[in-house]
N, C-alpha and C positions, 0 to 999 in steps of 0.2 A: 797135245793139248791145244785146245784152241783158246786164244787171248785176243779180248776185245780190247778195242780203244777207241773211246767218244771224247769228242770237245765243242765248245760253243768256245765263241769269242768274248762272249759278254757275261754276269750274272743273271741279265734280262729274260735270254734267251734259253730257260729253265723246259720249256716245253719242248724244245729244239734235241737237249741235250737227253731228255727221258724217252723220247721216240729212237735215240740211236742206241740207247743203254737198254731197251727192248728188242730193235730189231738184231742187235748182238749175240743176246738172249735166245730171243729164238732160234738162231744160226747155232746154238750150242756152245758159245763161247761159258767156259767155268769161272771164268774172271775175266770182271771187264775195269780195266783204267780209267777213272775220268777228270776231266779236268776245266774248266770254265777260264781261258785264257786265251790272248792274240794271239797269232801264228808265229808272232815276231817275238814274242815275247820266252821266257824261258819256260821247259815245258818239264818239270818233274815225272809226273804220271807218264808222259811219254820214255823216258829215260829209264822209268822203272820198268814199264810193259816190254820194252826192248832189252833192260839187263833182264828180264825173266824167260826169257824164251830159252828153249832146250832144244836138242835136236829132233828133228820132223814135227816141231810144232808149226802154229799158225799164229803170226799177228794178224787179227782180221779189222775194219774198220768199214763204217759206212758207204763213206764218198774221199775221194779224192782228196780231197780241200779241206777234208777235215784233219788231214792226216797230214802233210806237206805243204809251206809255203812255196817251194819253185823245184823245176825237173833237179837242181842243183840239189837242193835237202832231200829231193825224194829218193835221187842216187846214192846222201851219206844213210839214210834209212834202211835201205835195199840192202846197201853192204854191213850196216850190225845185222840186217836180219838171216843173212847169209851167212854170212861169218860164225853164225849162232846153229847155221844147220837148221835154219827153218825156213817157214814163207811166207807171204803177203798175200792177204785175199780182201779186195775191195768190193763191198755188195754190191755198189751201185754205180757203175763205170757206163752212165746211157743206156741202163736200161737190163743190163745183164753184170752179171759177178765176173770176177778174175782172180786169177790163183795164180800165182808166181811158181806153184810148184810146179808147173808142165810150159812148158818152151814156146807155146803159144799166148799165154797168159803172162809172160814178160815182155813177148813181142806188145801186146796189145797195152800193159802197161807200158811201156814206154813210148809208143804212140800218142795213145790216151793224154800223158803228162805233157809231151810237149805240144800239143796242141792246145792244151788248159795254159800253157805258159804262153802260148802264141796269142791266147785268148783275153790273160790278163795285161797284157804289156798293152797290144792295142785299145784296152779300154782304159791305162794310165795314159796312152798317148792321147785317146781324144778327150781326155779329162785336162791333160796341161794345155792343149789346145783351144779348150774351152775356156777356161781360166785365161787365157791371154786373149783372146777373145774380147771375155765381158772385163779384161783392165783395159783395154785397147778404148774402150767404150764408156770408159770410166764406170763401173757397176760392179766392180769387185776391187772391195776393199783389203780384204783379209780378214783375219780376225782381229776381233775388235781386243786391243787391249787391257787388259783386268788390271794386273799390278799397277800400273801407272794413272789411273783412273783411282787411286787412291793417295795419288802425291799429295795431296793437301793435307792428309790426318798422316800421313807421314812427317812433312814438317811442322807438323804440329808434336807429334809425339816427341820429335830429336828437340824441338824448342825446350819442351817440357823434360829433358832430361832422362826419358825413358831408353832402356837399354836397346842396342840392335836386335837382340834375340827375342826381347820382350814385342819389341814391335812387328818382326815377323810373326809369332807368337798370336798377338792380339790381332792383327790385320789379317792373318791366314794368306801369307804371301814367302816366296823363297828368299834365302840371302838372296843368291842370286837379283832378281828383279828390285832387292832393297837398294843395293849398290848403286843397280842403274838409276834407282830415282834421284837417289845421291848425288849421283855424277850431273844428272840433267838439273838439280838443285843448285848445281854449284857454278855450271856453267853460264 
């Protein structure tokens, strides 16, 4: 049996995620997983699509990146899909598909990945280099603080006797960041 598996990162990207739930389709997948979540993030549908597989099926999935954040998870992915008695088939791996079921299509996955990881690391590297860069230059600030941009109507609230919970509550702010306004109130 072949089993799809589609994700976006985002809700946004609603068109992103129906072009991967078609081109699956077409592939013949009878059921496809999908899920609208970060790579980092925890992945249900994925968990379910990989406890479903039987032997000589197929998890198939679009693109690389949709399927694995780093050669590291694509390796623990590989082994339930193995372990399952099945295989991996990537449609779009630059241009042409890959199937883990034949010795050549693991060679080329495993290439494939770690060069996508060779790929993202050098564009986190020239992202912090940039970033120190424009602080070097004073042009980057961070982000701009939210919770504490509300210290005023926080002590106002504690003035007025209003609960912690209620004031996170009403401000739309974490204990967390409440504490810290506390702490910076106090000092």
């Amino acid at each position: 049996m072949l089993i799809g598996y589609a994700r976006t990162s985002t809700l946004e990207q609603l068109a992103g995620l129906e072009a991967q739930q078609r081109d699956l389709k077409e592939y013949g997948c009878e059921k496809v997983y999908t899920e609208q979540v970060s790579s980092v993030a925890e992945r249900d549908q994925l968990d379910e699509a990989l406890g479903a597989l039987r032997a000589d099926d197929k998890l198939v999935c679009t693109k690389l990146d949709r399927l694995a954040r780093s050669v590291q998870h694509l390796g623990q992915i590989i082994e339930r899909v193995n372990s399952a008695g099945a295989a991996l088939v990537i449609l779009d791996m630059g241009g042409t598909a890959v199937d883990t079921s034949s010795s050549t299509g693991k060679l080329i996955l495993n290439v494939m990945s770690s060069v996508a990881q060779f790929e993202r690391e050098m564009m986190l590297e020239r992202q912090r280099e940039g970033i120190a860069k424009a602080k070097a230059e004073g042009k980057y600030k961070g982000r701009k603080p939210t919770a504490r941009a509300k210290t005023d109507m926080v002590k106002l609230a504690l003035d007025k006797g209003v609960s912690k919970a209620q004031i996170c509550r009403d401000l739309e702010i974490s204990k967390t960041s409440l504490y810290r306004i506390i702490g910076d109130l106090d000092d």
